[in-house]
C-alpha positions as CSV (number, residue, x, y, z in Angstrom):
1,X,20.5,-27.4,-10.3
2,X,19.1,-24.0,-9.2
3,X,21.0,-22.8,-5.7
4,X,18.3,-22.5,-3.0
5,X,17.1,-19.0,-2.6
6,X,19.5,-17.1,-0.3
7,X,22.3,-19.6,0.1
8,X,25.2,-17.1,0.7
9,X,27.6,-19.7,1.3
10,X,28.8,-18.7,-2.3
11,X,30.2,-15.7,-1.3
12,X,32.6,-16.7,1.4
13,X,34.7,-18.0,-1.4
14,X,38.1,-16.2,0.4
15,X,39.6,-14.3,3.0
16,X,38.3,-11.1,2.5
17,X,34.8,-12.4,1.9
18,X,34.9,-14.4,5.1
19,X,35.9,-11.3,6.7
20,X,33.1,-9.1,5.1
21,X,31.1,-11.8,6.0
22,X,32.2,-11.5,9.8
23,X,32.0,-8.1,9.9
24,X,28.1,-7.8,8.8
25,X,27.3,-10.6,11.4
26,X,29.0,-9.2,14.3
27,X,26.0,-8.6,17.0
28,X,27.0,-5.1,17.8
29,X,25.8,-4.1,14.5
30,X,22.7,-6.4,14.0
31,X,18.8,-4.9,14.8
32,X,18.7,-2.6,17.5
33,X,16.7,-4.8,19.1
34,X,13.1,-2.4,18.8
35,X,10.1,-3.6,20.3
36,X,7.5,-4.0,17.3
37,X,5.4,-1.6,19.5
38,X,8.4,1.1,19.2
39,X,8.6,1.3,15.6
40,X,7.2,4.1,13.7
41,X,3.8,2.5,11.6
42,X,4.8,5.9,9.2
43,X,7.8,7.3,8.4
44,X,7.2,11.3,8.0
45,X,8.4,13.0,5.0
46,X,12.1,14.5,6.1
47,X,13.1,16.8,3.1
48,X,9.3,18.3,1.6
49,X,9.9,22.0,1.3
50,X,13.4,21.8,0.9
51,X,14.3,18.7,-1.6
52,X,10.9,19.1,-3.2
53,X,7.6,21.0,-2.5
54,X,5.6,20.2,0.5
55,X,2.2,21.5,-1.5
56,X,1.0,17.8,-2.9
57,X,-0.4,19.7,-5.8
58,X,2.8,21.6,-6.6
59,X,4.9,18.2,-6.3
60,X,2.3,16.3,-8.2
61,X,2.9,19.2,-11.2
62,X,6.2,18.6,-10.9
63,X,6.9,15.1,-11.3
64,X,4.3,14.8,-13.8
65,X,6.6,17.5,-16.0
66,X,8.9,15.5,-15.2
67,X,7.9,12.6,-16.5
68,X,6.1,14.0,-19.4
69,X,9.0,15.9,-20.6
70,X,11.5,12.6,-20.6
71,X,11.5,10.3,-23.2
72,X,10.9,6.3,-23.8
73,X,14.1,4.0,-24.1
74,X,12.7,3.0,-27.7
75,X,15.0,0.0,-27.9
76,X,14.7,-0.8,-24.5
77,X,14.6,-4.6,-23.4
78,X,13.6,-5.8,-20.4
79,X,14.0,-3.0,-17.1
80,X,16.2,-5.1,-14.3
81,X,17.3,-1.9,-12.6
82,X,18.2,2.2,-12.6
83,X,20.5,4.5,-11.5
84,X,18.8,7.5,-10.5
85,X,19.7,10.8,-8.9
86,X,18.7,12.2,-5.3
87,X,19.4,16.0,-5.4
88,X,16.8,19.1,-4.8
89,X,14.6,18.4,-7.7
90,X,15.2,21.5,-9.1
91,X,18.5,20.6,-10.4
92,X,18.0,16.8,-10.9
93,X,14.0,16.1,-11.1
94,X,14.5,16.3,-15.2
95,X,17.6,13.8,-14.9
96,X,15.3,11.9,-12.7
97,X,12.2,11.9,-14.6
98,X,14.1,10.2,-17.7
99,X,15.0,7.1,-15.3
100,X,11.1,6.6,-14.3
101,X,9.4,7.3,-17.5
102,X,11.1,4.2,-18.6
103,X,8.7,2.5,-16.4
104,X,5.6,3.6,-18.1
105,X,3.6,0.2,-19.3
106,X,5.6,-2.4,-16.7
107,X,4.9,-3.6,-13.2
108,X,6.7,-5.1,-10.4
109,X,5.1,-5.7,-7.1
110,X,8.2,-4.4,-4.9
111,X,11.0,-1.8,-5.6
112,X,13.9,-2.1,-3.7
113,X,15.8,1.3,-3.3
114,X,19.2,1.3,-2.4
115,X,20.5,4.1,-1.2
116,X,24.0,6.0,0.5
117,X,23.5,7.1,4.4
118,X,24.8,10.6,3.8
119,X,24.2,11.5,8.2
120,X,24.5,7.9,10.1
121,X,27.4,5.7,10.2
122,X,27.2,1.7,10.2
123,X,27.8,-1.4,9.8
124,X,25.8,-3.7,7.2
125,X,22.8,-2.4,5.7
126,X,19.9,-0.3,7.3
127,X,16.5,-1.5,6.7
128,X,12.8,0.4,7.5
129,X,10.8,-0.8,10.8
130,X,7.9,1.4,9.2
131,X,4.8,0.2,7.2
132,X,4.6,2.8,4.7
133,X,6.8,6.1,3.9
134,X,4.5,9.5,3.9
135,X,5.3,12.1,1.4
136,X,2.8,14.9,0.5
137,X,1.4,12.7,-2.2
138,X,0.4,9.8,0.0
139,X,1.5,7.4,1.8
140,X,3.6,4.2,0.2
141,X,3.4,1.0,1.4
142,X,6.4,-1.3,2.5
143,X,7.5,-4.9,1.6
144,X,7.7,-6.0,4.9
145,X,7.4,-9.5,4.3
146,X,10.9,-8.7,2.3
147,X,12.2,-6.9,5.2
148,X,11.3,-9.4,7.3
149,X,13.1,-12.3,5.0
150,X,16.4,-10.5,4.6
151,X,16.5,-9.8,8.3
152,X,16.3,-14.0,8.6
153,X,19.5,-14.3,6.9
154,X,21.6,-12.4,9.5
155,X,23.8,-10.9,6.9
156,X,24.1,-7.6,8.0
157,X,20.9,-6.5,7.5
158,X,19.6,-4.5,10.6
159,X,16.4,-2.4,11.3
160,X,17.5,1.2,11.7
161,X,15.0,3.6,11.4
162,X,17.2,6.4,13.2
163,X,19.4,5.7,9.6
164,X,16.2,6.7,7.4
165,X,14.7,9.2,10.0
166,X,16.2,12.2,7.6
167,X,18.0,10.9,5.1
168,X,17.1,12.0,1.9
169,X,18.5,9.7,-0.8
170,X,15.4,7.1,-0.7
171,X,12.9,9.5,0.3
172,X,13.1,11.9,-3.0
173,X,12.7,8.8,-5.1
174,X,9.3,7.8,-3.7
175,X,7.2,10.4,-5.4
176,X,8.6,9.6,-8.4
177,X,7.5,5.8,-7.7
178,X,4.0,7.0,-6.4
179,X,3.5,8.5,-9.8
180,X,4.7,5.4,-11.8
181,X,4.2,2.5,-9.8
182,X,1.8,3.3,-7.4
183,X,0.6,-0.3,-6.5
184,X,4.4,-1.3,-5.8
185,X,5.6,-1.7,-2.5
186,X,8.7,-0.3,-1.4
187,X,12.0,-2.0,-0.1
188,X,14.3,0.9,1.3
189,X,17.9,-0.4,2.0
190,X,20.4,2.0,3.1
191,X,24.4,1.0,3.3
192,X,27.4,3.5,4.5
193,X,30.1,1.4,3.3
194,X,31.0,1.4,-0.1
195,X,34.1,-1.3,-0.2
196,X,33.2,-3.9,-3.1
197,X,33.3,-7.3,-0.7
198,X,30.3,-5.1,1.0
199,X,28.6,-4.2,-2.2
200,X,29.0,-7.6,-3.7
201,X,27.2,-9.3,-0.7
202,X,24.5,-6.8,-0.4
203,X,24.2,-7.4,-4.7
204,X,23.9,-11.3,-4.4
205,X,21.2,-11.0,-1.7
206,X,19.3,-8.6,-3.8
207,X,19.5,-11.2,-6.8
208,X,18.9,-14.2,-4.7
209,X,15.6,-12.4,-3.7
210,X,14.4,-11.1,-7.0
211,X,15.1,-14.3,-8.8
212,X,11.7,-15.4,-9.8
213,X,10.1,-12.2,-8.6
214,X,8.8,-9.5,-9.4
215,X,11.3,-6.5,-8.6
216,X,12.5,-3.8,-9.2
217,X,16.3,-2.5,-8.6
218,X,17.1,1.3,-7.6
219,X,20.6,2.7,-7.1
220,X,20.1,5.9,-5.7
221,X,23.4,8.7,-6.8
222,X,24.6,11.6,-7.9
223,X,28.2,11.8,-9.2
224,X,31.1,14.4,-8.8
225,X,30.9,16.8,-6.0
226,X,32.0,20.3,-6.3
227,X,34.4,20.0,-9.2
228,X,34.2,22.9,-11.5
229,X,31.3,22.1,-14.5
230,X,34.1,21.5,-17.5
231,X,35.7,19.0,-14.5
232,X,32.9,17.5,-13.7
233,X,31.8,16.6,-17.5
234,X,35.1,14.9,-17.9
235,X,35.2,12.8,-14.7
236,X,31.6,12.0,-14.7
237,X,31.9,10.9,-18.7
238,X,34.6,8.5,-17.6
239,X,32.5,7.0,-14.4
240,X,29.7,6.8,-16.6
241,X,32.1,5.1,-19.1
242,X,32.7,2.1,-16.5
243,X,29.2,2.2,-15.1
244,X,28.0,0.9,-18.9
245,X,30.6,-2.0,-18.9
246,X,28.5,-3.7,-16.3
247,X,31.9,-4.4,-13.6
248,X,32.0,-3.2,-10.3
249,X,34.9,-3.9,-10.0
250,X,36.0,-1.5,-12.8
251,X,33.8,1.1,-11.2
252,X,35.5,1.1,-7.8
253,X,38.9,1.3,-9.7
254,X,37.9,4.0,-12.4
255,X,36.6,6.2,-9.4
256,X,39.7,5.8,-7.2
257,X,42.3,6.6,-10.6
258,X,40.2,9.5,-11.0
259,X,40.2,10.5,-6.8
260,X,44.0,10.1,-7.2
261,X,43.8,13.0,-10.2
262,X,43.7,15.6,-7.5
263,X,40.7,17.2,-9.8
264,X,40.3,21.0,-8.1
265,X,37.1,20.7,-5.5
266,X,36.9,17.2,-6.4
267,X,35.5,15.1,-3.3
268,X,33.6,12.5,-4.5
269,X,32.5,10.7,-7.8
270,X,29.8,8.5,-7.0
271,X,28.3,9.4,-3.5
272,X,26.1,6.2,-4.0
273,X,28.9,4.1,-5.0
274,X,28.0,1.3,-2.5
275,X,24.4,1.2,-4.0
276,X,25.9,1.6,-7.6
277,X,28.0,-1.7,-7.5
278,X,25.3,-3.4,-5.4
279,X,22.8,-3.0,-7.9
280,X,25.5,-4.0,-10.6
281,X,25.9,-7.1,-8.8
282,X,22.6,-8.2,-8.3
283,X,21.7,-7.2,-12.3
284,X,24.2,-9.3,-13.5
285,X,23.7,-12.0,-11.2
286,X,19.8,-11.4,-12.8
287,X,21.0,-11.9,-16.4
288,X,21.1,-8.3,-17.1
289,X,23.6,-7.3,-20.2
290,X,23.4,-3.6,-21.0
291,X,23.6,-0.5,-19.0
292,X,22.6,2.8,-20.8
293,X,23.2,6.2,-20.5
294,X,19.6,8.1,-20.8
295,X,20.7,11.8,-19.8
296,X,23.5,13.3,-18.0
297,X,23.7,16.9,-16.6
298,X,25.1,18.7,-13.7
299,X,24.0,21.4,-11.3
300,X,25.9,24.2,-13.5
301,X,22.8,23.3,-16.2
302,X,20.4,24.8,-14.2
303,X,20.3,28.8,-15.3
304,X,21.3,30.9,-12.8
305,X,23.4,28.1,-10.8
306,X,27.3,28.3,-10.6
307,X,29.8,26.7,-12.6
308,X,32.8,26.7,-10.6
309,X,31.3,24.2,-8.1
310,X,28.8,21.8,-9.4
311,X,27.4,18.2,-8.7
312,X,26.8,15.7,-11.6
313,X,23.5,13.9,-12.2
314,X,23.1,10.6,-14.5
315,X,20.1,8.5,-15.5
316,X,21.1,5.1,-16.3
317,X,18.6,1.9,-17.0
318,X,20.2,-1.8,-17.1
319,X,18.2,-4.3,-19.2
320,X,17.7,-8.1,-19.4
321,X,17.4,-9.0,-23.0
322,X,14.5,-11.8,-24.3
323,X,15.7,-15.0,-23.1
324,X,19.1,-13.5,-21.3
325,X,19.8,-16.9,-18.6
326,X,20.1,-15.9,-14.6
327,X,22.9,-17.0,-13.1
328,X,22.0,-19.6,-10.3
């Protein structure tokens, strides 16, 4: 018998769950309680100029090389999710590009972006009050009757605009989507805690509402952190090792052995871990089986940049096979 859609009930299996669970709910970190009349009908691009151009023609150029440039997933099955960068598109867009070009020919009606809050700290996970997201390419419409379903479940999801306001890891993904799925609405979801119980709730929500939809998964990442470029090849191989075995689990504990490696400049390897395993969740809750690597480089490729202190950038696509069974 198929579980009713967002039964959650599952999830408070122990302890720690019920805890998580607790935590989330607590009404100090619910919606901020904004008027409908007080939230923004647009969010304004944050980062245009300085993540990516602000000239629409420039950025439309620019993705479209992108894109052009990448290559298709030839043996690809069907697309449940991707891992995607978020950097200055002059170091990642390429690493980027290869991620969305493996969209080319499908459609989904809603993307759902998950993304680290890099400037805000909270509880739970941070939802849009906007309508659409402006970038100099347009502007891109929301799912709000998806926001407005997972705010029903009082799981932790809150609407915090001031989260989004200039945070930049959902934001540089949008022209990307605006080029490939124009007619998709967006679902931005940002989360500041990256401890598994968290992930795995946010995960299971994310597959309870895609099951039987049409959606889209995002994880929005880059991977080590300042380590020098040989460092950073070696730590993000191994991260990039677990991230294809489909565990989040494994993930979490791969990046802490390699955290306890004291690696020189080291200071994170996933700085989207939270959305990583989230997405992990909810694609193997969706019957995904496969995780694949489609290009890896790091800051230190770009000529010209250093190579004593670099950041690592991975394009990863998780696919359902033909006739791969959801769970529920």
């Amino acid at each position: 018998m198929q579980r009713p859609r967002f039964l959650l009930a599952g999830l408070v299996v122990a302890g720690v769950m019920g805890a998580v669970m607790v935590m989330l709910m607590s009404s100090e970190h619910l919606e901020e309680n904004i008027d409908d009349e007080s939230r923004p009908q647009v969010r304004p691009p944050a980062v245009e100029g300085a993540f990516y151009p602000s000239d629409s023609s420039e950025l439309a150029g620019m993705v479209s090389g992108f894109l052009e440039q990448a290559e298709k997933d030839g043996e690809a099955g069907e697309l449940v999710a991707l891992i995607v960068p978020h950097a200055g598109y002059v170091f990642s867009g390429a690493v980027a590009g290869e991620a969305y070009r493996q969209i080319a020919g499908r459609r989904y009606d809603t993307v759902a972006v998950v993304g680290p809050s890099h400037r805000e700290a909270f509880r739970g996970f941070a939802l849009s009050g906007a309508d659409e997201w402006e970038t100099p390419l347009g502007k891109a419409r929301l799912d709000t009757d998806a926001r407005d379903e997972l705010m029903s479940l009082q799981a932790g999801f809150q609407v915090r605009d001031s989260a989004h306001a200039r945070e930049h890891s959902i934001e540089t993904q949008v022209p990307f989507l605006q080029k490939t799925l124009p007619e998709a609405r967006l679902l931005p979801i940002l989360m500041f805690d990256s401890l598994l119980p968290v992930a795995t709730v946010l995960g299971e929500v994310l597959a309870d509402y895609a099951r039987e939809r049409s959606v889209l998964l995002i994880a929005s990442t880059d991977m080590s952190h300042y380590p020098s470029y040989e460092d950073a090849v070696r730590v993000d191989g191994k991260v990039l090792e677990a991230i294809t075995r489909m565990d989040a689990a494994a993930l979490e504990a791969k990046t802490e052995k390699m955290m306890l490696e004291d690696v020189a400049g080291l200071k994170t390897c996933l700085c989207g871990e939270g959305p990583v395993k989230a997405v992990l969740v909810a694609a193997g809750a969706l019957g995904a089986q496969e995780a694949r690597v489609l290009r890896y480089a790091n800051s230190g490729d770009v000529p010209g940049a250093p190579k004593d202190r670099v950041v690592g950038y991975c394009a990863v696509a998780i696919y359902r096979s033909s006739g791969a069974v959801e769970e529920g």
